[in-house]
KESE-235253 format. One line per field, with one value per atom (N, C-alpha, C): residue in three letters; atom name; residue number from 0; x, y, z. Coordinates in nm, 2 decimals, padded with zeros to 4 digits. Example, Ala and Ser with C-alpha at 12.3 -4.5 7.8 and 13.67 -1.06 7.14 Angstrom:
// KESE-235253
resn <- c(ala, ala, ala, ser, ser, ser)
name <- c(N, CA, C, N, CA, C)
resi <- c(0, 0, 0, 1, 1, 1)
px <- c(01.32, 01.23, 01.32, 01.28, 01.37, 01.29)
py <- c(-00.57, -00.45, -00.33, -00.22, -00.11, 00.00)
pz <- c(00.78, 00.78, 00.78, 00.71, 00.71, 00.79)
This chain:
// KESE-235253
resn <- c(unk, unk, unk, unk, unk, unk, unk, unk, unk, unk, unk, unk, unk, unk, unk, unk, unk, unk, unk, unk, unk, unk, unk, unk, unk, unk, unk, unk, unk, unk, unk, unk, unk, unk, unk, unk, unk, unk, unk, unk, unk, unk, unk, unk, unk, unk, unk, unk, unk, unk, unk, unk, unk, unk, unk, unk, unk, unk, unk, unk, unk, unk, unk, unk, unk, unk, unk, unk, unk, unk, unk, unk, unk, unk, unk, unk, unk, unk, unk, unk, unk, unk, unk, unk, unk, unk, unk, unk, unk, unk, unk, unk, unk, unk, unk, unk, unk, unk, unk, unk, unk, unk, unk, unk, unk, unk, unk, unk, unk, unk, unk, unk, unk, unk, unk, unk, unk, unk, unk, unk, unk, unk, unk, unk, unk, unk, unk, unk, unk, unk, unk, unk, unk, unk, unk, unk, unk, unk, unk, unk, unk, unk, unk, unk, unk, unk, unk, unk, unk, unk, unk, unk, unk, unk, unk, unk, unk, unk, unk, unk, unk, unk, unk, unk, unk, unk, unk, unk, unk, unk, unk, unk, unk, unk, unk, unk, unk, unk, unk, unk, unk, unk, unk, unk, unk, unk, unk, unk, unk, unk, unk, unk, unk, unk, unk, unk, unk, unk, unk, unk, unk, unk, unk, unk, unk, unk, unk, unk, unk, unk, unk, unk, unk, unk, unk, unk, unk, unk, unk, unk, unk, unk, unk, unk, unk, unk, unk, unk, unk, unk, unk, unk, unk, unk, unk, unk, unk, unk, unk, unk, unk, unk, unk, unk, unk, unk, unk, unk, unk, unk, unk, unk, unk, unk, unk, unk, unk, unk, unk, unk, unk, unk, unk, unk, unk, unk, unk, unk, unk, unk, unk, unk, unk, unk, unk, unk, unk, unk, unk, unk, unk, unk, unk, unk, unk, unk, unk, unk, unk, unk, unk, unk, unk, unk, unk, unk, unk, unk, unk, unk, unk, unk, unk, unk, unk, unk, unk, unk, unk, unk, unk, unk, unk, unk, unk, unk, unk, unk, unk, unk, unk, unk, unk, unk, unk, unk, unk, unk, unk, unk, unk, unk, unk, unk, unk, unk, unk, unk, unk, unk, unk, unk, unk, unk, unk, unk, unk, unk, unk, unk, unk, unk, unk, unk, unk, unk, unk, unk, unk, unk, unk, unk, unk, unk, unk, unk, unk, unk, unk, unk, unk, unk, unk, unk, unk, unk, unk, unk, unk, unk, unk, unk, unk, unk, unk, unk, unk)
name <- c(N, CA, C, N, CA, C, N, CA, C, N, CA, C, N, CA, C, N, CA, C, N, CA, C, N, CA, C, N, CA, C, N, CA, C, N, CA, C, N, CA, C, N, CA, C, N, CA, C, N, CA, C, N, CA, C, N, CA, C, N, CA, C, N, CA, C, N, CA, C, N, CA, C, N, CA, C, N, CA, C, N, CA, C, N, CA, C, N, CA, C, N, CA, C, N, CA, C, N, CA, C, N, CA, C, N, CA, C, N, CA, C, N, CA, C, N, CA, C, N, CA, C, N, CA, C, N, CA, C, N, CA, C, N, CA, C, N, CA, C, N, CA, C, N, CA, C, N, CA, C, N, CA, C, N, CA, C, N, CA, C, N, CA, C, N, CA, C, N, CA, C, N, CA, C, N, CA, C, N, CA, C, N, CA, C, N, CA, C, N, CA, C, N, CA, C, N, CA, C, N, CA, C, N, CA, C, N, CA, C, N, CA, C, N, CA, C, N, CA, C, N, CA, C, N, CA, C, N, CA, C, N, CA, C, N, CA, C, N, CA, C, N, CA, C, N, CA, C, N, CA, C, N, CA, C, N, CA, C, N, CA, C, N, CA, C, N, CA, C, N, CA, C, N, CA, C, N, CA, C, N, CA, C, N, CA, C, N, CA, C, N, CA, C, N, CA, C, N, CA, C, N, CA, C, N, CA, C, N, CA, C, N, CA, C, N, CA, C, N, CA, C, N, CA, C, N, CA, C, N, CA, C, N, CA, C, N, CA, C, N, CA, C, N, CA, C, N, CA, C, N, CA, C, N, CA, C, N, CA, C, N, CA, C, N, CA, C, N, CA, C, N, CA, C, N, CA, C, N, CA, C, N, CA, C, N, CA, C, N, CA, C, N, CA, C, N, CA, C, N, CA, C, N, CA, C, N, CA, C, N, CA, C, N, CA, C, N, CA, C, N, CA, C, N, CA, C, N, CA, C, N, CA, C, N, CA, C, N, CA, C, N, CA, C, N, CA, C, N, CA, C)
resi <- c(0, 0, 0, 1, 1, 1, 2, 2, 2, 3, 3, 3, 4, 4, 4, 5, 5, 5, 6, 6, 6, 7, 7, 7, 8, 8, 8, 9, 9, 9, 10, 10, 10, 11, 11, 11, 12, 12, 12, 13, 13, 13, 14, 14, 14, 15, 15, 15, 16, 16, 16, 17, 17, 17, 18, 18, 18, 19, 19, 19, 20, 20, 20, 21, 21, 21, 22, 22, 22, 23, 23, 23, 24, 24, 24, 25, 25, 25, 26, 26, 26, 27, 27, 27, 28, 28, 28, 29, 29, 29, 30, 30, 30, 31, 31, 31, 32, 32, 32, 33, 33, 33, 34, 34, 34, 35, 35, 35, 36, 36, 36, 37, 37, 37, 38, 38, 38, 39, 39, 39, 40, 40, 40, 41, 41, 41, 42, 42, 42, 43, 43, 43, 44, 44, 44, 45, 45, 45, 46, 46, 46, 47, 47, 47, 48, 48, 48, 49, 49, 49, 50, 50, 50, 51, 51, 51, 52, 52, 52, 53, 53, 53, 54, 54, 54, 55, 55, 55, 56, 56, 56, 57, 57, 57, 58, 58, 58, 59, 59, 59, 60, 60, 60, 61, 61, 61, 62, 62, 62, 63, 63, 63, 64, 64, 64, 65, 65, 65, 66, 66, 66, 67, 67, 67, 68, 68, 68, 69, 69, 69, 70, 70, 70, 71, 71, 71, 72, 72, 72, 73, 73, 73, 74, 74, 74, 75, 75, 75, 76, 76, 76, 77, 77, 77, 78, 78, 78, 79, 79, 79, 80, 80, 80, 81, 81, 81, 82, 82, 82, 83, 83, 83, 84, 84, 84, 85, 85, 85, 86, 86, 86, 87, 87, 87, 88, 88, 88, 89, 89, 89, 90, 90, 90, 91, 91, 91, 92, 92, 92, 93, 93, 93, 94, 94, 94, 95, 95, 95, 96, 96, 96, 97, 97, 97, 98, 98, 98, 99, 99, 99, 100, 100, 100, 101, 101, 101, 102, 102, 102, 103, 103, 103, 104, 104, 104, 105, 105, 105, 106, 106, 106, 107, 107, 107, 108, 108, 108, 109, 109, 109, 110, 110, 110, 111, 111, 111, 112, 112, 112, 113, 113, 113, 114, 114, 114, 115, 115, 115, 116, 116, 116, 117, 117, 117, 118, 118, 118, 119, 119, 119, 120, 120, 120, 121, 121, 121, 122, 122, 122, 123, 123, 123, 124, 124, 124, 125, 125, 125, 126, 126, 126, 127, 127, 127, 128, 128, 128)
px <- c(00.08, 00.00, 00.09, 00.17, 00.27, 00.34, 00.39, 00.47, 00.34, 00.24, 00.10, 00.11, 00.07, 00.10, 00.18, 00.30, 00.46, 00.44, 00.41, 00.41, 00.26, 00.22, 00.06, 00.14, 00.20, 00.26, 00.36, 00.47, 00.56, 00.47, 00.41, 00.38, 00.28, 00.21, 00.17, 00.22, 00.34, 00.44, 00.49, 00.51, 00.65, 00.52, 00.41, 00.33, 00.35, 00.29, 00.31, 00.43, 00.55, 00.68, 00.68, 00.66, 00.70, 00.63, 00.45, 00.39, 00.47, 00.49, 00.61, 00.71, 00.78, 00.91, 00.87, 00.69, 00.70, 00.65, 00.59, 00.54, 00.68, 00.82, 00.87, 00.98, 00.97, 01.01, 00.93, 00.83, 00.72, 00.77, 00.74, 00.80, 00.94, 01.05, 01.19, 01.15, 01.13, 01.12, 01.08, 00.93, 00.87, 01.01, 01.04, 01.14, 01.26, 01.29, 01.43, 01.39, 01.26, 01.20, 01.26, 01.20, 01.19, 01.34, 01.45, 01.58, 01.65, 01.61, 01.65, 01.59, 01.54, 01.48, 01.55, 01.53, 01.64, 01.80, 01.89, 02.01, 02.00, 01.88, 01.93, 01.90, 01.84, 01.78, 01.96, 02.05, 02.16, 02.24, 02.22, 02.34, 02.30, 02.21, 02.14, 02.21, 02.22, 02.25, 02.39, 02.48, 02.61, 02.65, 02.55, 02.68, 02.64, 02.48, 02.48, 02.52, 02.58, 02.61, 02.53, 02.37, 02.28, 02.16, 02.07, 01.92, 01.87, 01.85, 01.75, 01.66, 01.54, 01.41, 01.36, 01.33, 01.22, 01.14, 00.99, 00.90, 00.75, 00.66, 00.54, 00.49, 00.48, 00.43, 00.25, 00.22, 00.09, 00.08, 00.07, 00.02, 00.15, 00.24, 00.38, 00.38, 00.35, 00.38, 00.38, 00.47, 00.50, 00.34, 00.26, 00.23, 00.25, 00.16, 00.19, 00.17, 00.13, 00.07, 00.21, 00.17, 00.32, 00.26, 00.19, 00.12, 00.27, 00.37, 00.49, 00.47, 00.38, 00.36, 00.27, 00.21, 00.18, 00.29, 00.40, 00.47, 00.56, 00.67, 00.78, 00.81, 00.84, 00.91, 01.04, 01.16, 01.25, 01.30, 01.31, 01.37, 01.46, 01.49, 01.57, 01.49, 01.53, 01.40, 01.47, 01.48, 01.65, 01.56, 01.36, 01.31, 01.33, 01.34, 01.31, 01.16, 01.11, 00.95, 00.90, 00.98, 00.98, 00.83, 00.83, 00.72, 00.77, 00.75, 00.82, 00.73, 00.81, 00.75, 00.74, 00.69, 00.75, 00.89, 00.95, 01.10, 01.19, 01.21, 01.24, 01.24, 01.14, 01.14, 01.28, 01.31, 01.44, 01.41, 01.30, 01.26, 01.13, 01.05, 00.95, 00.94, 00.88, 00.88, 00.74, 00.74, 00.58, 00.57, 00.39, 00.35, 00.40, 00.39, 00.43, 00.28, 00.37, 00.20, 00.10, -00.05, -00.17, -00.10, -00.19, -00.16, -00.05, 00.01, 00.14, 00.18, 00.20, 00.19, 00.35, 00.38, 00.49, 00.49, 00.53, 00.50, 00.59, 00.67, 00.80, 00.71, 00.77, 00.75, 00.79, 00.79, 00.88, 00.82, 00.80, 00.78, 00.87, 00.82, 00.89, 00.82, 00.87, 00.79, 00.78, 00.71, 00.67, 00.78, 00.87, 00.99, 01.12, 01.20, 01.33, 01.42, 01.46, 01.56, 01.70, 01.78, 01.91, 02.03, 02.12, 02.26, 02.36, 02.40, 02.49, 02.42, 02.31, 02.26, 02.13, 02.07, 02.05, 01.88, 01.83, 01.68, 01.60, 01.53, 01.47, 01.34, 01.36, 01.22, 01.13, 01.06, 00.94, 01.04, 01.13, 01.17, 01.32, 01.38, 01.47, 01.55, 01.72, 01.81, 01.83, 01.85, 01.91, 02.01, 02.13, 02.22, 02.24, 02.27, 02.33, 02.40, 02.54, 02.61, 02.68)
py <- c(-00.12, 00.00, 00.13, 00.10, 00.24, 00.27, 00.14, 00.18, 00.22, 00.16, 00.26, 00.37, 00.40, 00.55, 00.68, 00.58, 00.68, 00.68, 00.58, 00.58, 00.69, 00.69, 00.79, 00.93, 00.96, 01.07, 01.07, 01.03, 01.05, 01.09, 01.02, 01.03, 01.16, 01.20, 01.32, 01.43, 01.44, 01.55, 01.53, 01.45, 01.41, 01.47, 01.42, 01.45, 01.62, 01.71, 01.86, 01.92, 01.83, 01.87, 01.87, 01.69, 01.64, 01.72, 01.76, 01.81, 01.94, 02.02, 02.12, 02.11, 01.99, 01.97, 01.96, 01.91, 01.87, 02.02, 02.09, 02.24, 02.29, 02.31, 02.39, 02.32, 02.19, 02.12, 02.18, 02.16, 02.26, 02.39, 02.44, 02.56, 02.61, 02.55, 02.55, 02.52, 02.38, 02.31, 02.44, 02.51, 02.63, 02.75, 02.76, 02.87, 02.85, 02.73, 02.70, 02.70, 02.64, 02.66, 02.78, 02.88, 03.01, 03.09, 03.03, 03.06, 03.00, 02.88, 02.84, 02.88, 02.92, 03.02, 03.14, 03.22, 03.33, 03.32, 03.18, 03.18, 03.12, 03.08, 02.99, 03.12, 03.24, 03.34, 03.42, 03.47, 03.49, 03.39, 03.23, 03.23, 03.21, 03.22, 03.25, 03.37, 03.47, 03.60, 03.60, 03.56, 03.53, 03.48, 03.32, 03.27, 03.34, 03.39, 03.45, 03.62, 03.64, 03.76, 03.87, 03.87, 03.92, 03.95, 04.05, 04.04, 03.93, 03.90, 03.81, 03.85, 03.81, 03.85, 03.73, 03.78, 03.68, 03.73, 03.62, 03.74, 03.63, 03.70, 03.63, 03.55, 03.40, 03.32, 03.37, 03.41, 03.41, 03.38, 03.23, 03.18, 03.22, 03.19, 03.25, 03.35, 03.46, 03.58, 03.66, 03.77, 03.83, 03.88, 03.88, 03.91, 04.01, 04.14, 04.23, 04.26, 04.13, 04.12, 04.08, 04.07, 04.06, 03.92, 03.82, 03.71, 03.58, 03.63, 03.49, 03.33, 03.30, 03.19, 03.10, 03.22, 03.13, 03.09, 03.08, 03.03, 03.15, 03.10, 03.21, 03.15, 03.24, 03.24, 03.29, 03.30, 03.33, 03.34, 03.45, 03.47, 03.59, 03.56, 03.67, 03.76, 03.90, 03.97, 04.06, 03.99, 04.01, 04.14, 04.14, 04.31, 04.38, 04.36, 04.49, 04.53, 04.45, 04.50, 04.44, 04.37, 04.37, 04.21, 04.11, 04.10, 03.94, 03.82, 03.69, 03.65, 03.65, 03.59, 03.46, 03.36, 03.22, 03.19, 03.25, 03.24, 03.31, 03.35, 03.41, 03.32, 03.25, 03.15, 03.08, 03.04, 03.02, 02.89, 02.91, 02.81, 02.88, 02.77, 02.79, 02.72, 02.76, 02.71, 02.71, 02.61, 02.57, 02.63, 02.65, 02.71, 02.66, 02.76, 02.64, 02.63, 02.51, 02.40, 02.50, 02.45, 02.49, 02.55, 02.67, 02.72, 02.80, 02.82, 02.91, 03.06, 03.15, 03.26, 03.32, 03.39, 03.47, 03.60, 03.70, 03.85, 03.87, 04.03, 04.10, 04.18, 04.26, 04.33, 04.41, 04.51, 04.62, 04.63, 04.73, 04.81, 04.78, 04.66, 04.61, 04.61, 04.61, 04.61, 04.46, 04.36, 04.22, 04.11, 04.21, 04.16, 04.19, 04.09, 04.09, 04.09, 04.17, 04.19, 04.11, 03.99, 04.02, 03.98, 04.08, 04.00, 04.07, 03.99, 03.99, 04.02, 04.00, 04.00, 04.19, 04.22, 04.33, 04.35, 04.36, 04.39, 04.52, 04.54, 04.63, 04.67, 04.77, 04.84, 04.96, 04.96, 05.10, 05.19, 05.27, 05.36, 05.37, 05.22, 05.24, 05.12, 05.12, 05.03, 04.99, 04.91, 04.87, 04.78, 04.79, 04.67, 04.54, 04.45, 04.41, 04.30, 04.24, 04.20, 04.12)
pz <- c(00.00, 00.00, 00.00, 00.08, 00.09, -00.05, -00.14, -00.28, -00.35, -00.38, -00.46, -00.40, -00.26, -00.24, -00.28, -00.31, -00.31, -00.48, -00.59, -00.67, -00.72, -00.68, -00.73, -00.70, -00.65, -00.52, -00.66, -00.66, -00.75, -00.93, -00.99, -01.09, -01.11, -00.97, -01.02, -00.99, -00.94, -00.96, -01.07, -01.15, -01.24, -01.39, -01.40, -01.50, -01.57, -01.47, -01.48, -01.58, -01.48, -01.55, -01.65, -01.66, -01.83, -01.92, -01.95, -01.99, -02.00, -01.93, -01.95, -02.08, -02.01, -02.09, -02.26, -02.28, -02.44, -02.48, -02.41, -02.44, -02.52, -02.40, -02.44, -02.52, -02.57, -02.70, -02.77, -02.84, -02.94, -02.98, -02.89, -02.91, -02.97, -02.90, -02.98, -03.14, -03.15, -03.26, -03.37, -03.34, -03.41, -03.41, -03.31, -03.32, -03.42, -03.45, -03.52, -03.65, -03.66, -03.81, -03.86, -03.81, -03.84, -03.85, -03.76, -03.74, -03.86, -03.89, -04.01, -04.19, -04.17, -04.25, -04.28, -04.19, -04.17, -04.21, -04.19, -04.20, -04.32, -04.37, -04.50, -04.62, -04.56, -04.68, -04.69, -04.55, -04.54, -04.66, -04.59, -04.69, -04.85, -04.85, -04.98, -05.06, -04.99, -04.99, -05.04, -04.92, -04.93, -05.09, -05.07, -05.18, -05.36, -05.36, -05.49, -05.47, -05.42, -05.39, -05.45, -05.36, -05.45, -05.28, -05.31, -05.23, -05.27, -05.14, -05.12, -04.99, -05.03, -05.02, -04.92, -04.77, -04.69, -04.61, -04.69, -04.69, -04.65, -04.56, -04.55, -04.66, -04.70, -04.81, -04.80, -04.93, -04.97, -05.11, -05.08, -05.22, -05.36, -05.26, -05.39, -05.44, -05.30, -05.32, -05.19, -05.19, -05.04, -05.00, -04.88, -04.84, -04.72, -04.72, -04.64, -04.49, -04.46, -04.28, -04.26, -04.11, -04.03, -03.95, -04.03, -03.98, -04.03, -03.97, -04.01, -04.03, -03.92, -03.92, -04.03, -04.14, -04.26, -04.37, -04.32, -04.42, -04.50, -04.49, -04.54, -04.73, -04.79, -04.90, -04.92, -04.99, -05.03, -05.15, -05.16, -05.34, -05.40, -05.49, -05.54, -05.64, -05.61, -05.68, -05.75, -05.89, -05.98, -06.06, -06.04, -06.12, -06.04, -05.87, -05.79, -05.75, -05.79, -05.75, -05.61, -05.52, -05.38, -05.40, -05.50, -05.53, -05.55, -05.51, -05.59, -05.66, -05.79, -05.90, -05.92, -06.01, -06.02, -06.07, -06.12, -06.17, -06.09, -05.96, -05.91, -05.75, -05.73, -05.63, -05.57, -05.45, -05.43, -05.34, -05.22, -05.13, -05.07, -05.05, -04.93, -04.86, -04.73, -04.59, -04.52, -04.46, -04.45, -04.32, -04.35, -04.20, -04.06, -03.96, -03.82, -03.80, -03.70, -03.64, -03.58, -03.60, -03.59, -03.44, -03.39, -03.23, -03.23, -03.33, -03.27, -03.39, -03.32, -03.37, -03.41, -03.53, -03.45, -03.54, -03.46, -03.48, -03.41, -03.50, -03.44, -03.35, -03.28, -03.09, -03.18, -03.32, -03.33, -03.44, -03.54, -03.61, -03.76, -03.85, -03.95, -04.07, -04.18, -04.28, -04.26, -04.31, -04.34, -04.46, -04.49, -04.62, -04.49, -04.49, -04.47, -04.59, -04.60, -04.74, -04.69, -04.71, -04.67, -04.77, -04.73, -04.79, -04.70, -04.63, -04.56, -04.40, -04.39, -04.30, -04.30, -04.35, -04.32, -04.29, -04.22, -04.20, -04.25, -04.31, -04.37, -04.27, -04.22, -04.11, -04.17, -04.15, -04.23, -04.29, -04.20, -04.19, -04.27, -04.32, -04.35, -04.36, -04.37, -04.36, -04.25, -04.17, -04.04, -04.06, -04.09, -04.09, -03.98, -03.97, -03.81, -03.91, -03.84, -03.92, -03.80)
């Protein structure tokens, strides 16, 4: 009777945790998505030594919400029209899992322009390198 007790006792402390522990696996997992994304549009950047363009996917074309989590595109936008075309496509990246959001805390246009790392904000250039 006492090990059933210690064992009920143990497993409903240990439950909470674990549930914890797969939350903030989920989470990561969503996060690296998106980190990987990011470094793959860099070296994208890098090795054609050119802009490249990552940008909310809508339907194979940049969309202007700052709604990230429907899926990112990446491309080179060899007219300049800030716009991906089908020949101009580089990669796309699928939405993250149902439930999870992500939005910049700051004031960005919805296109990350990079080569060599550089973020593009309403207002302007912002390098970070």
């Amino acid at each position: 009777l006492v090990t059933v007790i210690l064992t009920v006792l143990l497993v409903t402390l240990a439950i909470p945790s674990f549930i914890d522990f797969i939350r903030s696996n989920r989470l990561a997992t969503q996060i690296n998505h998106f980190v990987t994304a990011v470094n793959y549009t860099r070296t994208e950047a890098i090795n054609r030594n050119a802009h490249i363009t990552l940008c909310v996917n809508a339907g194979g074309r940049c969309d202007t919400n700052l709604h990230w989590e429907q899926g990112l595109i990446v491309f080179n936008d060899t007219n300049g029209n800030l716009q991906a075309e089908q020949n101009e496509h580089i990669r796309l990246f699928a939405p993250l899992a149902d439930g999870y959001t992500l939005r910049p805390n700051f004031n960005v246009n919805s296109r990350c322009l990079l080569m060599s790392c550089s973020l593009r904000p309403m207002s302007g250039w912002y390098p970070y390198s």
